[in-house]
C-alpha positions in Angstrom: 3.2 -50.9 26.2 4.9 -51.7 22.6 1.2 -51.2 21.6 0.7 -47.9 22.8 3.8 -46.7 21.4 3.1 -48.7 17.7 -0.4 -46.3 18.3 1.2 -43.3 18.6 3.7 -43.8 16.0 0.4 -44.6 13.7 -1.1 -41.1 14.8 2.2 -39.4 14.0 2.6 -40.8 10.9 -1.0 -39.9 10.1 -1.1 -36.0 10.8 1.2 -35.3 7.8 0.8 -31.6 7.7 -1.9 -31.0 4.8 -0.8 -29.8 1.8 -1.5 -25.8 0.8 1.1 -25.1 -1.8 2.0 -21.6 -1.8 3.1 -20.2 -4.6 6.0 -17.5 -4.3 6.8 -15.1 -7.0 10.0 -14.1 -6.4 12.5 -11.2 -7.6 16.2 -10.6 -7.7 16.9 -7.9 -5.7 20.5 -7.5 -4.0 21.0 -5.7 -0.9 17.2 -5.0 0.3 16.2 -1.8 2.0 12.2 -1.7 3.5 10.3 0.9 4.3 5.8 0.2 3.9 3.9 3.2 2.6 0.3 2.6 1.4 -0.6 -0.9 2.7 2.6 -1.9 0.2 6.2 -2.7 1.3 8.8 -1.3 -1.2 12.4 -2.6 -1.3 15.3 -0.7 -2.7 18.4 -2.6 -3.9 21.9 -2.4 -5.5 21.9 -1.7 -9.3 19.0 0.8 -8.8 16.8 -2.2 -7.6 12.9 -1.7 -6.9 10.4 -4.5 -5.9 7.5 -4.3 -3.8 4.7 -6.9 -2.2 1.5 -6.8 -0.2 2.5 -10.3 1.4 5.3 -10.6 1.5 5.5 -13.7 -0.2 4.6 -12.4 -3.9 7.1 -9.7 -5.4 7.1 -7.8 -8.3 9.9 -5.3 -9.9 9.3 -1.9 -10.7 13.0 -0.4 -11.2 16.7 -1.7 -12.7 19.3 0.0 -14.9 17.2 -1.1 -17.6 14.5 0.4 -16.6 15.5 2.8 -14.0 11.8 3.8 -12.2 13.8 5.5 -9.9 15.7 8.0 -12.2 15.4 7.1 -15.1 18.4 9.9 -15.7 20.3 8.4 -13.0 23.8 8.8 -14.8 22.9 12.5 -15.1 21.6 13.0 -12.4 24.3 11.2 -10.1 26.9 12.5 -12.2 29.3 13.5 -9.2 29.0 10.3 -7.1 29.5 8.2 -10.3 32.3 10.3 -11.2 34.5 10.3 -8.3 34.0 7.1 -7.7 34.7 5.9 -10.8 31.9 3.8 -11.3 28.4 2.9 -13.3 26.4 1.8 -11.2 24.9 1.5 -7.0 25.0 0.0 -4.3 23.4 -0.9 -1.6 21.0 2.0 -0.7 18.5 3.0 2.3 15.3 4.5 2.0 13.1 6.3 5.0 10.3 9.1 5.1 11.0 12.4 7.3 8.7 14.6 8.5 7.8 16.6 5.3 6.4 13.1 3.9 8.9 13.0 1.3 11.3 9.8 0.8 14.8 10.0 1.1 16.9 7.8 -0.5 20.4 7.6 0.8 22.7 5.8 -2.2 26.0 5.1 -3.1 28.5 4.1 -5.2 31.9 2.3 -5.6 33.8 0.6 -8.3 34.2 -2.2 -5.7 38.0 -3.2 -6.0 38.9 0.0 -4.0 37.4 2.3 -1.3 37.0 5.0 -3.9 33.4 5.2 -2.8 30.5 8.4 -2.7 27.7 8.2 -0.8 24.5 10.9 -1.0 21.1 11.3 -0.7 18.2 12.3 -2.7 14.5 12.7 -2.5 11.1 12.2 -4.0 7.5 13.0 -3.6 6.9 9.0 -4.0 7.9 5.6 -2.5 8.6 4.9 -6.3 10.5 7.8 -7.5 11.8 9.8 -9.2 14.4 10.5 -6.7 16.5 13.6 -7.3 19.7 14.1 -6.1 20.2 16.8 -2.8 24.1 16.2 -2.5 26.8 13.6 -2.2 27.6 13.7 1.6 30.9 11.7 2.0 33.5 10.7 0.1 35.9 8.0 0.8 39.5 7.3 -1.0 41.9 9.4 -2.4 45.0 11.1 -1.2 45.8 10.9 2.5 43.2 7.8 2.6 44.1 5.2 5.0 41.6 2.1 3.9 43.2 0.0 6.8 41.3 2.8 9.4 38.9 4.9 7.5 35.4 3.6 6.4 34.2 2.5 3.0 31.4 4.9 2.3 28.7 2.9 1.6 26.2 1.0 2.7 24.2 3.3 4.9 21.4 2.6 6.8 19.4 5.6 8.7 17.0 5.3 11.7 15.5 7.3 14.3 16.6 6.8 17.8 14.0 6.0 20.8 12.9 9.0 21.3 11.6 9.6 17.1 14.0 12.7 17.4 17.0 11.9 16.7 18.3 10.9 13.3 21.9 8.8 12.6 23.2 7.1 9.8 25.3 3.9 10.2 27.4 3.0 7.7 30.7 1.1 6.3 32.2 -1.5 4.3 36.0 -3.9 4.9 38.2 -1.1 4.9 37.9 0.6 8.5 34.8 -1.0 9.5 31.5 0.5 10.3 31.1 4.0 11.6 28.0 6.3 12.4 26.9 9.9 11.8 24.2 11.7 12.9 22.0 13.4 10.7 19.3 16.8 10.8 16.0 15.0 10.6 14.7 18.1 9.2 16.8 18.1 6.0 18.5 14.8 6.2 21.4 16.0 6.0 24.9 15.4 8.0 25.0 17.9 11.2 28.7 19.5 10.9 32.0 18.7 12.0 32.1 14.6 12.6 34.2 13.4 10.5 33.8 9.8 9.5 31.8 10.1 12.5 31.8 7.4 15.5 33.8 3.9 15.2 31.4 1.0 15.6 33.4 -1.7 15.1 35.8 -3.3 12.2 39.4 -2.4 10.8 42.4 -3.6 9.1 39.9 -4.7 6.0 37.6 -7.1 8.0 34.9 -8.9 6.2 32.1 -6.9 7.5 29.8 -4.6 5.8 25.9 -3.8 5.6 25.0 -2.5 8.5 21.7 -2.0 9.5 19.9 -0.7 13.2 16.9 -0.9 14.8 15.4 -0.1 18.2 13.0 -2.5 20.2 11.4 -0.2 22.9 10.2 -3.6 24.4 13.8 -4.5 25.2 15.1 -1.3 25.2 18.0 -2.2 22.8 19.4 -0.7 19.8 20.1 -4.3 17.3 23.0 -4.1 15.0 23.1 -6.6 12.4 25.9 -7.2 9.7 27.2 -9.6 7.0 30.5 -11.3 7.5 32.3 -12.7 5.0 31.8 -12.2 0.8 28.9 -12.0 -1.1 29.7 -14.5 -3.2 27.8 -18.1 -3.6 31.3 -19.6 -2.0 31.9 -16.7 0.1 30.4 -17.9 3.5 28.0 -14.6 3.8 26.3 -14.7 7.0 23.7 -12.5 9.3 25.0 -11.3 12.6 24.3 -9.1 15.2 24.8 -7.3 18.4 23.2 -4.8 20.7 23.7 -1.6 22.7 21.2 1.1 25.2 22.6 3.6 22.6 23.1 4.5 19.5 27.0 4.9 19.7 27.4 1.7 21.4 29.3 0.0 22.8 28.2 -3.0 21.2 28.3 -6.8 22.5 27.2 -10.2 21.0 25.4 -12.9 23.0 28.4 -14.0 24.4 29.6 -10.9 26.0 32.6 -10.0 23.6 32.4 -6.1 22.8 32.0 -5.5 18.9 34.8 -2.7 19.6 37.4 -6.1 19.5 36.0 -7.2 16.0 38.5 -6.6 13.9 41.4 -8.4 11.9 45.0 -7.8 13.4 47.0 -5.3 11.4 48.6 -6.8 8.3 46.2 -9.9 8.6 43.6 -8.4 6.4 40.8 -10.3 4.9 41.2 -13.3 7.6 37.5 -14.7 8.8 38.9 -16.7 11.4 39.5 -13.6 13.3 36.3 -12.0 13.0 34.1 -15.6 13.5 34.0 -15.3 17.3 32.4 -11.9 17.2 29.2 -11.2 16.7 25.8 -13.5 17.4 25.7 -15.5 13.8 21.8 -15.8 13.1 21.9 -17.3 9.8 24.6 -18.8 6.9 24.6 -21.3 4.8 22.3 -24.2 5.0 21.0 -27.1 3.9 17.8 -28.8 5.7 18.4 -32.2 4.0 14.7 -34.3 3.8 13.9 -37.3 6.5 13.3 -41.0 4.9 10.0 -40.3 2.6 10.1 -37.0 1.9 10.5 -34.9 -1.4 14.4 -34.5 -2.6 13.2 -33.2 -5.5 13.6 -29.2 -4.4 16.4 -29.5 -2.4 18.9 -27.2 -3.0 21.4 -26.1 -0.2 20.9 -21.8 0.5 24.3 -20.0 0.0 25.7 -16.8 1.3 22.4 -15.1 2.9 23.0 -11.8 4.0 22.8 -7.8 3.6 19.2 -7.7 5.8 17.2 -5.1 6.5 14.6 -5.6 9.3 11.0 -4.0 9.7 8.4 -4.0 12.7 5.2 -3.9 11.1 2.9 -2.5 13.5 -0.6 -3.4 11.9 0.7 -7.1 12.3 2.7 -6.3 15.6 5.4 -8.8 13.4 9.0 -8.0 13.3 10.2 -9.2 9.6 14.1 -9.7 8.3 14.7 -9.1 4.2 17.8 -10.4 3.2 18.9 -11.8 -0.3 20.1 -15.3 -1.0 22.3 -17.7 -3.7 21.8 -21.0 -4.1 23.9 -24.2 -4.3 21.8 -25.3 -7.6 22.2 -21.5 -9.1 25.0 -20.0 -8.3 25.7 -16.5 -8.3 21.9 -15.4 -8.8 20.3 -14.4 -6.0 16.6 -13.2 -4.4 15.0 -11.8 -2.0 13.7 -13.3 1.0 11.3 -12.6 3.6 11.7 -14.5 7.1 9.6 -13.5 10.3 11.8 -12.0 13.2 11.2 -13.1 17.2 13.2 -12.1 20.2 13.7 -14.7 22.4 13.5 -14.6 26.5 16.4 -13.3 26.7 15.9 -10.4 24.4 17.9 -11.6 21.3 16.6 -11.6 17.6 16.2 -15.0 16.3 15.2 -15.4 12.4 12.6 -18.0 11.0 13.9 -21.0 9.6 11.5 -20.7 6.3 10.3 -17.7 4.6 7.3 -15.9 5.2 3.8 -17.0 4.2 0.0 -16.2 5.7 -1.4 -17.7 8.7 -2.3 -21.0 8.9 -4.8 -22.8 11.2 -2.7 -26.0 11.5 -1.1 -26.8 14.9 2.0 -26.7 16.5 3.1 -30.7 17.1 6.6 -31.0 19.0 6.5 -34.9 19.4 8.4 -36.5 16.2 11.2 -36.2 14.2 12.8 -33.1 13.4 15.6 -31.5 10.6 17.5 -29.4 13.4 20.1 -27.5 11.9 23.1 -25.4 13.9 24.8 -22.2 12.1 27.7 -22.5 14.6 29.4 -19.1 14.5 32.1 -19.9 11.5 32.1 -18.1 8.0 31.1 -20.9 6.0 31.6 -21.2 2.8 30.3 -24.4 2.8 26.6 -24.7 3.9 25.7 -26.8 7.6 23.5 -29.7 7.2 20.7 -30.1 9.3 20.5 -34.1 11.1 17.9 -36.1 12.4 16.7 -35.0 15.7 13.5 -36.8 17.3 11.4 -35.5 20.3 9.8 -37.5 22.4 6.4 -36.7 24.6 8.4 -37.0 27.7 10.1 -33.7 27.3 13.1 -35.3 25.9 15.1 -35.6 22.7 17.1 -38.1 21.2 19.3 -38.6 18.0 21.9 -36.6 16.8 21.2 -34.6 19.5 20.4 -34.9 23.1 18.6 -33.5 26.5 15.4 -31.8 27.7 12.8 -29.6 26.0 10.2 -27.5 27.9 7.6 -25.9 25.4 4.4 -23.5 26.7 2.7 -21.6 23.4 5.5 -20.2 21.4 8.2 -20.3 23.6 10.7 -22.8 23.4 13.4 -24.1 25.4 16.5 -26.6 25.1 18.6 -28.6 27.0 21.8 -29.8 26.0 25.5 -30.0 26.9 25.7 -27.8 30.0 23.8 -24.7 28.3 20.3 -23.5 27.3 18.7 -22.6 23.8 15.7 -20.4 24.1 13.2 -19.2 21.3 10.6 -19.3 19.0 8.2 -22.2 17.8 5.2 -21.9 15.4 3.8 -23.0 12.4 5.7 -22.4 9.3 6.1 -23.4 5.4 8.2 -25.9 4.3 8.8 -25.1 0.7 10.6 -28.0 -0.3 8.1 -30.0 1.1 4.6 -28.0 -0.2 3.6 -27.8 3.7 3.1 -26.3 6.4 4.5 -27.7 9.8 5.9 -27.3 12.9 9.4 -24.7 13.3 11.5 -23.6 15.8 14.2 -21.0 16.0 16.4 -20.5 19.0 19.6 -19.7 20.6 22.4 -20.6 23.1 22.7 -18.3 26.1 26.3 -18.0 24.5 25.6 -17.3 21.2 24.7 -20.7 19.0 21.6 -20.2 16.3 19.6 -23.7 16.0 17.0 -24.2 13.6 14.4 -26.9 13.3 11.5 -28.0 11.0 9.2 -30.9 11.5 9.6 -33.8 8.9 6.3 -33.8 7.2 6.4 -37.6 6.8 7.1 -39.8 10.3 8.5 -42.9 9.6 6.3 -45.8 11.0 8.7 -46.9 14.1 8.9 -43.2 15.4 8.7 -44.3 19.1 9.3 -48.1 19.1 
């Protein structure tokens, strides 16, 4: 018997993922917006930010304040917005195409130590610009302004509904939290007399901002994901979300709690410990730490992901999740990152554990020793660390974790103190490691995000 196992450990340790180094060109882009027009995906970001990719693995820039593609008059041209707000630059904007074919670009600006903030919209023949401005639509600050209820006017995001007829705008930042508005999907424009429009969730300057929704007619929800927590490298930003049959909510996270509770108590402003139970936390900051004989060379712990945008890409019948990301080796720079999106049995959105790459023949191997990472549901400012998790052909797993795994094509399933994981498992990159190998992404029927990548070295006693 010790034979047979000394014989499968040799086979393990000799289907070592091959090597097919990808190479990534990446970009810094903060805050990224998708839309795909052409065959090309564009991304629109803060600072007047422009990148775009056929692949989603190699990006290139085609707009900043240096050389702002996008209106290259901006201050001009944005005179009002950057005037009341006191400001000199953007933020986060949202981009979508209406029914005329032209793009409208939904901005915003805000000096960011106040909620002195405009947001507007403006269009352009082109994916690429040059937008001009329509209007400035809200305003936020400013006499009679109370930041502790009212919304932060920026950060919009703006979707159709299930039916392709409706049009809304979610938006919000600290402050009040995040409201939406609907919006004429003729003209783009707000329909009258809403107000700040429909409280989502937040309040009393809670840590929660970019908002972002999308509908899955196979599940038949409407997916809101935020970023809790500062932007910052030390900042604990992390990807959340919850889910509602409509638009205006209400909203609930995996474990049941309604998003309308998310909020910090009043005078308490600012405190992540009372925002961390809410919301289902997808992805913070992390560190997949290498197994005994593999590369430590590019390890480098990811800080603060966050402000995603998500995109179903019908061609590829993929769902994909854009976010930007820090670094523990870089600090306060950032880029953009491309992951795949999956919805588990269970109808939750789980996100890859690497970034996006092309298809790969290689097969999925779930016997050996894994780097299985948990997000928990904190805002960390310091990133998790993923630990040694082996899985044996029996169903089982062993290590710093144990129970029962149950695995038919890309489904997944876990067993392990008194609840269930379910998800996702493929094939993925492992850039620190130059390979592609085995990945899974699930989580807890109450809320937990676990990650895990296949060590692409086995040590030699794997099943002794």
């Amino acid at each position: 018997m010790r034979r047979i196992f000394c014989l499968c450990a040799l086979f393990l340790t000799l289907c070592v993922p091959a090597l097919a180094k990808v190479k990534f060109k990446n970009v810094a882009l903060h805050d990224p917006a998708v839309i795909k027009a052409e065959e090309e995906y564009y991304f629109y970001g803060s600072h007047m930010q422009g990148a775009k990719s056929t692949n989603l693995y190699e990006f290139k820039n085609f707009s900043n304040l240096d050389k702002c593609n996008l209106q290259p008059n901006y201050a001009k041209e944005f005179s009002e917005a950057l005037t009341y707000a006191k400001a000199s630059t953007f933020w986060a904007p949202d981009v979508i195409r209406l029914g005329d074919g032209r793009y409208y670009m939904y901005y915003c600006c805000c000096e960011g130590s106040s909620p002195l903030s405009a947001l507007g919209v403006a269009v352009s023949d082109a994916p690429e610009g040059p937008f001009r401005n329509i209007q400035v639509l809200l305003y936020s600050g400013g006499p009679g302004y109370d930041a502790t209820h009212y919304p932060n006017a920026i950060d919009p995001c703006v979707f159709f509904d299930a039916s392709g007829e409706r049009l809304y705008m979610v938006y919000g930042s600290y402050s009040g939290g995040i409201f939406l508005l609907e919006l004429d999907p003729e003209t783009g424009l707000l329909l009258p007399d809403q107000g700040y429009g429909t409280h989502l969730l937040g309040g009393n300057h809670s840590c929660i901002e970019a908002p972002y929704i999308v509908y899955n007619p196979e599940t038949e929800y409407y997916y809101l994901f935020l970023s809790f927590g500062g932007l910052a490298a030390n900042d604990g930003y992390n990807i959340r979300v919850c889910r509602a049959r409509s638009p205006e909510g209400p909203y609930e996270d995996a474990a049941g709690n309604s998003m309308l509770d998310c909020k910090c108590k009043p005078g308490h402003y600012f405190n992540n410990d009372e925002i961390a139970p809410y919301g289902t936390k997808l992805m913070g900051s992390y560190l997949f730490r290498p197994l005994p004989g593999e590369n430590s060379d590019k390890e480098n712990a990811v800080r603060s992901p966050g402000h995603n945008s998500v995109f179903y890409d019908e061609e590829l019948g993929k769902w994909f999740l854009f976010h930007h990301a820090r670094f523990a080796k870089t600090g306060e720079q950032y880029r953009l990152q491309a992951r795949e999106l999956y919805f588990n049995q269970d109808g939750w959105p789980v996100i890859s554990p690497v970034r996006y790459t092309p298809e790969t023949e290689t097969d999925i191997e779930m016997t050996g020793s894994f780097k299985v990472l948990s997000h928990e549901r904190d805002v960390n400012p310091v990133e998790h660390v993923s630990e040694e998790v082996r899985f044996n052909a029996d169903g089982t797993f062993s290590g710093a974790r144990n129970g029962t795994y149950e695995w038919s094509g890309n489904s997944l399933t876990l067993n392990m103190d008194g609840l269930t994981w379910r998800g996702h498992v493929g094939v993925g990159y492992d850039d620190e490691q130059d390979a592609d190998t085995t990945c899974f992404t699930l989580l807890s029927e109450d809320g937990e995000a676990l990650w895990g990548i296949l060590a692409t070295i086995q040590s030699a006693d794997l099943g002794e």
